[in-house]
C-alpha positions as CSV (number, residue, x, y, z in Angstrom):
1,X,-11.2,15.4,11.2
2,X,-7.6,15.1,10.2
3,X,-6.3,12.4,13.3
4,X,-3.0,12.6,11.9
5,X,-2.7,16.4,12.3
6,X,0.8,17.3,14.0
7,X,1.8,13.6,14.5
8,X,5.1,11.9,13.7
9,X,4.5,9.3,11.8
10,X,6.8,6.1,11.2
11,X,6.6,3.8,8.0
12,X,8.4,0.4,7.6
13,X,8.8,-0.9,4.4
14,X,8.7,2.8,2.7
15,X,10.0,1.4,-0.5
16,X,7.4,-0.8,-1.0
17,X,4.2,-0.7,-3.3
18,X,1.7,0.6,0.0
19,X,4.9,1.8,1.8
20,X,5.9,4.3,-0.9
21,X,2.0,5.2,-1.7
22,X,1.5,5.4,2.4
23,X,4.4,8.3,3.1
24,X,3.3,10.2,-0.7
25,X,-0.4,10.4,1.0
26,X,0.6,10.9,4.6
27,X,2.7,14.0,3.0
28,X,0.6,15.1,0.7
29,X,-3.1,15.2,2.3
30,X,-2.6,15.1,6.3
31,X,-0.7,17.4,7.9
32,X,1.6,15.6,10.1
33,X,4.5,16.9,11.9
34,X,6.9,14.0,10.8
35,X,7.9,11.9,8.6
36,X,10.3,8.8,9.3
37,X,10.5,6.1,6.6
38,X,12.5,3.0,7.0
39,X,13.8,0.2,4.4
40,X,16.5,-2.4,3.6
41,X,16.6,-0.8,-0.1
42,X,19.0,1.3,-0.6
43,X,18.9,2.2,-4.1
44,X,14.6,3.3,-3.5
45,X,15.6,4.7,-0.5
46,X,17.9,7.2,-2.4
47,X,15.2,8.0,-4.4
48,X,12.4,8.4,-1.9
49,X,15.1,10.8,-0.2
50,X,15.2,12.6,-3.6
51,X,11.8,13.1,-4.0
52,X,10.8,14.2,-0.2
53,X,13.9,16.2,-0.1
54,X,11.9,19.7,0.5
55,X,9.6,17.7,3.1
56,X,9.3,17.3,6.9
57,X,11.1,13.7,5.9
58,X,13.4,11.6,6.8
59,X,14.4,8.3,5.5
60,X,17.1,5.5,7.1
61,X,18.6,2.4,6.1
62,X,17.2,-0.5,8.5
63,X,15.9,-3.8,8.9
64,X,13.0,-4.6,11.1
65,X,15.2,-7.5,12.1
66,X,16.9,-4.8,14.2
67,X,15.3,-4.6,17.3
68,X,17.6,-1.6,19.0
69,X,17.9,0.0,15.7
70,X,14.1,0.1,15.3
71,X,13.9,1.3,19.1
72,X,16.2,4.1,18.2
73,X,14.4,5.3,15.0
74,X,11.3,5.2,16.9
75,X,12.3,7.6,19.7
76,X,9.6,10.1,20.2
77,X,7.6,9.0,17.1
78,X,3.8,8.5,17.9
79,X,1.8,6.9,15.1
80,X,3.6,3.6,13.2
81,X,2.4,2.3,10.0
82,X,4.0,-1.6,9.4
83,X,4.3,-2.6,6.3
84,X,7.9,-4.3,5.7
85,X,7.3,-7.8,4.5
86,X,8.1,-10.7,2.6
87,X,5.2,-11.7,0.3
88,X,6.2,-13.9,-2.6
89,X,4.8,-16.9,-1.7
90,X,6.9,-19.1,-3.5
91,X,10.5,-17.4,-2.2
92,X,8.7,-18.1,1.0
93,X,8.4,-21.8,0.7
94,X,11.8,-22.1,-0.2
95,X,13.1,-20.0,2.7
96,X,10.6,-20.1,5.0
97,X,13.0,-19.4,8.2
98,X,14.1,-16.2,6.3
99,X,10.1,-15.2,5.6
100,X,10.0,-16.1,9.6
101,X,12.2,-13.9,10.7
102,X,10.9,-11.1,8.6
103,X,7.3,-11.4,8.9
104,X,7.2,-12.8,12.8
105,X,10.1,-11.6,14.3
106,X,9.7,-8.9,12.8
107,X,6.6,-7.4,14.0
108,X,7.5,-8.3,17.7
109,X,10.0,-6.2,17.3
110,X,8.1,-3.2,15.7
111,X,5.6,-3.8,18.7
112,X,9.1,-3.6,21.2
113,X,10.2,-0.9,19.9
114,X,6.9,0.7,19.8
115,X,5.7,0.1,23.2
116,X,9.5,1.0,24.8
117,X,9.0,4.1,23.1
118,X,5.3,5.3,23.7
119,X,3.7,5.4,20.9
120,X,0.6,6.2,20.5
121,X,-0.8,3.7,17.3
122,X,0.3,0.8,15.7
123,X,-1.4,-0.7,12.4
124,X,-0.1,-3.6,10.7
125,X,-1.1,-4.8,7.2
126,X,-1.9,-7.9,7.3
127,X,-3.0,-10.3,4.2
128,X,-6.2,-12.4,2.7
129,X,-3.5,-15.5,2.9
130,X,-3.7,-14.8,6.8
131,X,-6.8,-17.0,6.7
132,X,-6.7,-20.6,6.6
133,X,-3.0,-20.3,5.7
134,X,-1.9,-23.0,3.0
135,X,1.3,-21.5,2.5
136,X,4.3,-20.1,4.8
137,X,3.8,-16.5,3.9
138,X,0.1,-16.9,4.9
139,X,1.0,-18.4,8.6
140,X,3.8,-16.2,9.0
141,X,1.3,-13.0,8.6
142,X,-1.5,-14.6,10.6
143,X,1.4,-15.2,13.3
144,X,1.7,-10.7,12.8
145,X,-1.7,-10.4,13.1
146,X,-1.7,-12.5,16.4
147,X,1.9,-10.9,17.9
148,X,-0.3,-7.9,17.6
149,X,-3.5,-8.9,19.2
150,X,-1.4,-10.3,22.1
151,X,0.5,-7.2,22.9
152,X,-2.9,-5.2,22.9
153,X,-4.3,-7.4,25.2
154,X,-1.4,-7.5,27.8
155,X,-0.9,-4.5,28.5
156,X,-0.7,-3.2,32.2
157,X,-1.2,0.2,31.4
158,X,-2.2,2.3,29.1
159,X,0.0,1.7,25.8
160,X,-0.2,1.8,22.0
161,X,-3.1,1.2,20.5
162,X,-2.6,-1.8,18.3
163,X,-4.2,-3.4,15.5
164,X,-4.1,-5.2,12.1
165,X,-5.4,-4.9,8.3
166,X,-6.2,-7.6,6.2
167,X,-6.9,-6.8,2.6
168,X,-6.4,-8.6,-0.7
169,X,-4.5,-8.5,-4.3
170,X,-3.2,-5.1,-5.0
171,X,-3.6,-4.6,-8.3
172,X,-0.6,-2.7,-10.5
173,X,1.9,-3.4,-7.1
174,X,5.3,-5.2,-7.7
175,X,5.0,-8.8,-8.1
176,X,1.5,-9.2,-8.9
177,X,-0.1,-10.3,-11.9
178,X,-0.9,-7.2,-14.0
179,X,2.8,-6.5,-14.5
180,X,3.3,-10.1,-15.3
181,X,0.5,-10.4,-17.8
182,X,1.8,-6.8,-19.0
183,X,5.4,-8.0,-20.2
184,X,3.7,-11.6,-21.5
185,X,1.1,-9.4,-24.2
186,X,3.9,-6.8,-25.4
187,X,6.0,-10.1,-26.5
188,X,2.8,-11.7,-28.0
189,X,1.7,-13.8,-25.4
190,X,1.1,-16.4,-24.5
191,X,-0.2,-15.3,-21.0
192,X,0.5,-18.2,-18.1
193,X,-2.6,-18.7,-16.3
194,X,-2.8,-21.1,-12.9
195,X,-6.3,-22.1,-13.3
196,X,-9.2,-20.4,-15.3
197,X,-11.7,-20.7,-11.8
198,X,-9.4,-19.3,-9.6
199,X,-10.5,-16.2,-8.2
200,X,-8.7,-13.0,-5.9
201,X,-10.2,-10.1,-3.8
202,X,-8.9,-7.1,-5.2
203,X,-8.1,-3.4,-4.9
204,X,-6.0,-0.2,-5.9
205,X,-2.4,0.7,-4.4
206,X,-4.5,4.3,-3.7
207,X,-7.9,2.6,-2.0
208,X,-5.6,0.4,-0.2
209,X,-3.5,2.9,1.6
210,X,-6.7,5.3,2.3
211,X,-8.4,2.4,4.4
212,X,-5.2,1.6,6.1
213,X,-5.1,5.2,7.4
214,X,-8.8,5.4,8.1
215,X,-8.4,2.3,10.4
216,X,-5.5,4.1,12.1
217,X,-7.9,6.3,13.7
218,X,-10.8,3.8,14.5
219,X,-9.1,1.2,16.0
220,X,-9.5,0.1,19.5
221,X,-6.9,-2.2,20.5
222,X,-6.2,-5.8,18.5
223,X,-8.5,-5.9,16.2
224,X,-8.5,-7.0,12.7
225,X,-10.1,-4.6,10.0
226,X,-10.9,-6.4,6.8
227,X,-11.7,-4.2,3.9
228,X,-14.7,-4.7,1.8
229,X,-12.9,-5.6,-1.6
230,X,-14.5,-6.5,-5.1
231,X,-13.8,-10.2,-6.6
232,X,-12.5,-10.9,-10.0
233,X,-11.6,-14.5,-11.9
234,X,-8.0,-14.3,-13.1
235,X,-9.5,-15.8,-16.5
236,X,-11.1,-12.6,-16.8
237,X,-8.8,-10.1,-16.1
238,X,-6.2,-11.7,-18.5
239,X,-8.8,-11.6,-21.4
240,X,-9.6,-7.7,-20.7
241,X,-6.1,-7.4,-20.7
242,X,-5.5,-8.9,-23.8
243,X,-8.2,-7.0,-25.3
244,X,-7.2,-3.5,-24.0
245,X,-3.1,-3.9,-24.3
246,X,-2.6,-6.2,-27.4
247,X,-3.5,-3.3,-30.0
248,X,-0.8,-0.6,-28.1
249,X,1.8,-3.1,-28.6
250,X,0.7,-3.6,-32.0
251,X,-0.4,-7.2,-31.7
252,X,-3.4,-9.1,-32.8
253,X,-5.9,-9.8,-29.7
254,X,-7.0,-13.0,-31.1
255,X,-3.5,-14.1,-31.3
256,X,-2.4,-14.0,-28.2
257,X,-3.0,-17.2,-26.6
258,X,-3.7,-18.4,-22.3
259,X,-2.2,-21.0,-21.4
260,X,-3.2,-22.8,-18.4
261,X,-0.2,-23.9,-16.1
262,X,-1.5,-25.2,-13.0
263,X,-1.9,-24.1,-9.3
264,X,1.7,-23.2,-7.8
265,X,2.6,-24.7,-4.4
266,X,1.0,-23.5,-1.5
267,X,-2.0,-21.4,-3.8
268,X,-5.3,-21.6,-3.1
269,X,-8.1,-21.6,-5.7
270,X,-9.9,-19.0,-4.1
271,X,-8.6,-16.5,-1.4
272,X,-10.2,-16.0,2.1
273,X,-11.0,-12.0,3.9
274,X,-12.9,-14.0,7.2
275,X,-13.2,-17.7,8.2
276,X,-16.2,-19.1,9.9
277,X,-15.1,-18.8,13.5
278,X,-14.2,-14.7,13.0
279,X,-17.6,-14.6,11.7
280,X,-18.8,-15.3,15.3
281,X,-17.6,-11.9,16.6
282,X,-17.6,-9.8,13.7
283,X,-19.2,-6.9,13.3
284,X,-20.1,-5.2,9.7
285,X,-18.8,-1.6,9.3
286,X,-19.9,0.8,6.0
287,X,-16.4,-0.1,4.4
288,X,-15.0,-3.1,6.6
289,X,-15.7,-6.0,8.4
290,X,-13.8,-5.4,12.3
291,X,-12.8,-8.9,14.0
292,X,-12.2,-8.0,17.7
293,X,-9.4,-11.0,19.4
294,X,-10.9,-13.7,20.6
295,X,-9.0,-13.3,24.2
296,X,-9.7,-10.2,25.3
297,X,-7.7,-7.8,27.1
298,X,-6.6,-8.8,30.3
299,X,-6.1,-5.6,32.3
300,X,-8.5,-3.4,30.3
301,X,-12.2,-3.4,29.3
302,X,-12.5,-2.4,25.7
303,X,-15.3,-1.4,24.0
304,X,-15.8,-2.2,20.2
305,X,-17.5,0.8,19.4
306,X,-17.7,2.5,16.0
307,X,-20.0,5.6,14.4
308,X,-21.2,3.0,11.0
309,X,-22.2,-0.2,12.6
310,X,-24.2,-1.7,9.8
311,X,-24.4,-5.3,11.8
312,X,-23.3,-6.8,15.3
313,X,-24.0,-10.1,13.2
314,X,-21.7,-12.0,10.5
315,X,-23.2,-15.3,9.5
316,X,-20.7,-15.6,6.0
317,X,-17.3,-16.0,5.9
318,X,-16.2,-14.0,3.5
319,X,-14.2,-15.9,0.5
320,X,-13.7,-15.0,-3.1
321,X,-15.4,-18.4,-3.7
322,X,-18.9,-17.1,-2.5
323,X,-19.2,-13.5,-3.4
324,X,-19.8,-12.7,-7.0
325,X,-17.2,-11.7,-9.3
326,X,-16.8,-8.5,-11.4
327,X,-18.3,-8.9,-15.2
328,X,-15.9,-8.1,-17.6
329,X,-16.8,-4.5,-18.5
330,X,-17.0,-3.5,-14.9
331,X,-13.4,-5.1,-14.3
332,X,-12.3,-3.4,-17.5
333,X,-13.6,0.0,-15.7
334,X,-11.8,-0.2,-12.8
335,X,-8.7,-1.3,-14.2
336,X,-8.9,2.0,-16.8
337,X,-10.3,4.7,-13.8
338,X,-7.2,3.4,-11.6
339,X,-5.0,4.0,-14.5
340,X,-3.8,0.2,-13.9
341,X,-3.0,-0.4,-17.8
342,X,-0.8,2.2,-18.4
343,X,3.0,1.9,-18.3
């Protein structure tokens, strides 16, 4: 069933890598009655404008430091789809009050604005660096992910249902290491690797943005939905690379050397979907784990129901540390099927 059908929809962050892929899907496969899609970026905005001209879309200049400006925008919308963030983890070392205002402030007033205007949903994407945060990007989105489970569970009366998803590396999205490694083999390498062990969760800009509308209509109220995501080691997926891209550039494979550069501030050798102490109240869905808050709603009984229950019991957290990575050739497949080497 199509949950979405005859909604209007609200995206923050519409120029971003799962913003931009959010508002083509939402357009192109469910038939919603709206379209709003908000960003600081003017330049991508133009062009999202361009490219959704003959839609049912609209898109605005504004920050989600703006509460009254997000309150207007919102005005009669009924499903909202967070995704405006800071995520560089380094830019957010350096300024972390900036990546505080962004990524906390920010939500609360997203959840303001949402709430004073009656909306219906509310799903915020959340991060792997959520858990056990060693960096200030990392508490700054855990921080989301509890603004959000604390406005679902005081609620008086029947409000937005809110919730959160947590997912890993998006592979082929600006900023992350496939671009990077990219632009390091057409010049010959060598490719700057942190650590050869290190290892990520990982997923496509297309599977991402599918679960994130899926959750949308599962949710029950402050949950966090963490996605089921294959593991690779970084080593790896700079060696495919090398072997896959060196010959379009016209460059020798074994000549293009890895260089190992250390582990940046505030990175972790391994990345984190759950922690031990979710564990205790997870329960194991076909395609996600769902983490219901630990305080539960005050004023309202919720039941964490859902049609593909595979387990009421978690006894793993579940870290890229544990799970077993990708071989090569099956990392080389998915990078080639998601069309994540091409230009």
């Amino acid at each position: 069933m199509n949950h979405l059908k005859g909604k209007r929809v609200v995206v923050t962050g519409a120029c971003g890598t799962i913003g931009k892929e959010l508002v083509q899907q939402l357009l192109a496969d469910y038939e919603i009655d709206e379209l709003i899609g908000l960003d600081n970026n003017e330049s991508e905005l133009f062009h999202l404008d361009q490219d959704y001209s003959d839609k049912n879309a609209s898109f605005f200049l504004a920050d989600i430091r703006d509460r009254y400006k997000l309150t207007r925008k919102m005005k009669h919308m009924q499903v909202v789809f967070h995704t405006a963030a800071f995520k560089h983890v380094i830019l957010c070392e350096r300024s972390p009050f900036e990546a505080a205002q962004t990524n906390i402030i920010g939500v609360q007033n997203v959840i303001t604005a949402a709430i004073d205007n009656n909306a219906e949903r509310v799903i915020f994407t959340s991060s792997d660096k959520a858990v056990n945060p060693t960096n200030v990007m990392g508490t700054s989105k855990l921080m989301g992910e509890r603004l959000i489970a604390a406005a679902n569970s005081s609620q008086r009366c029947r409000g937005p249902v809110l919730a959160s998803t947590r997912f890993g590396n998006v592979l082929g999205s600006r900023g992350s290491v496939i671009p990077i490694f990219k632009e390091q083999i057409s010049k010959g390498g060598p490719i700057t690797l942190t650590d050869p062990e290190m290892t990520r969760f990982i997923m496509s800009i297309k599977e991402a943005v599918r679960l994130v509308i899926e959750t949308s209509s599962i949710a029950c109220g402050g949950e966090v939905f963490i996605t089921k995501m294959p593991i690779i080691r970084i080593k790896d997926l700079a060696e495919v690379m090398i072997e896959e891209l060196a010959p379009r550039y016209g460059r020798n494979p074994e000549d293009i050397r890895i260089n190992t550069i250390g582990v940046k501030p505030g990175e972790k050798m391994y990345e984190e979907l759950m922690n031990l102490e979710e564990t205790r109240r997870a329960i194991e869905l076909q395609r996600y784990f769902a983490v219901p808050p630990a305080f539960r709603s005050l004023y309202q009984d919720i039941n964490y129901e859902y049609s593909d229950i595979i387990s009421t019991e978690v006894s793993n957290p579940y870290n890229s540390s544990i799970e077993k990575p990708l071989d090569k050739e099956t990392l080389r497949n998915f990078l080639l099927e998601n069309n994540l080497l091409e230009d």
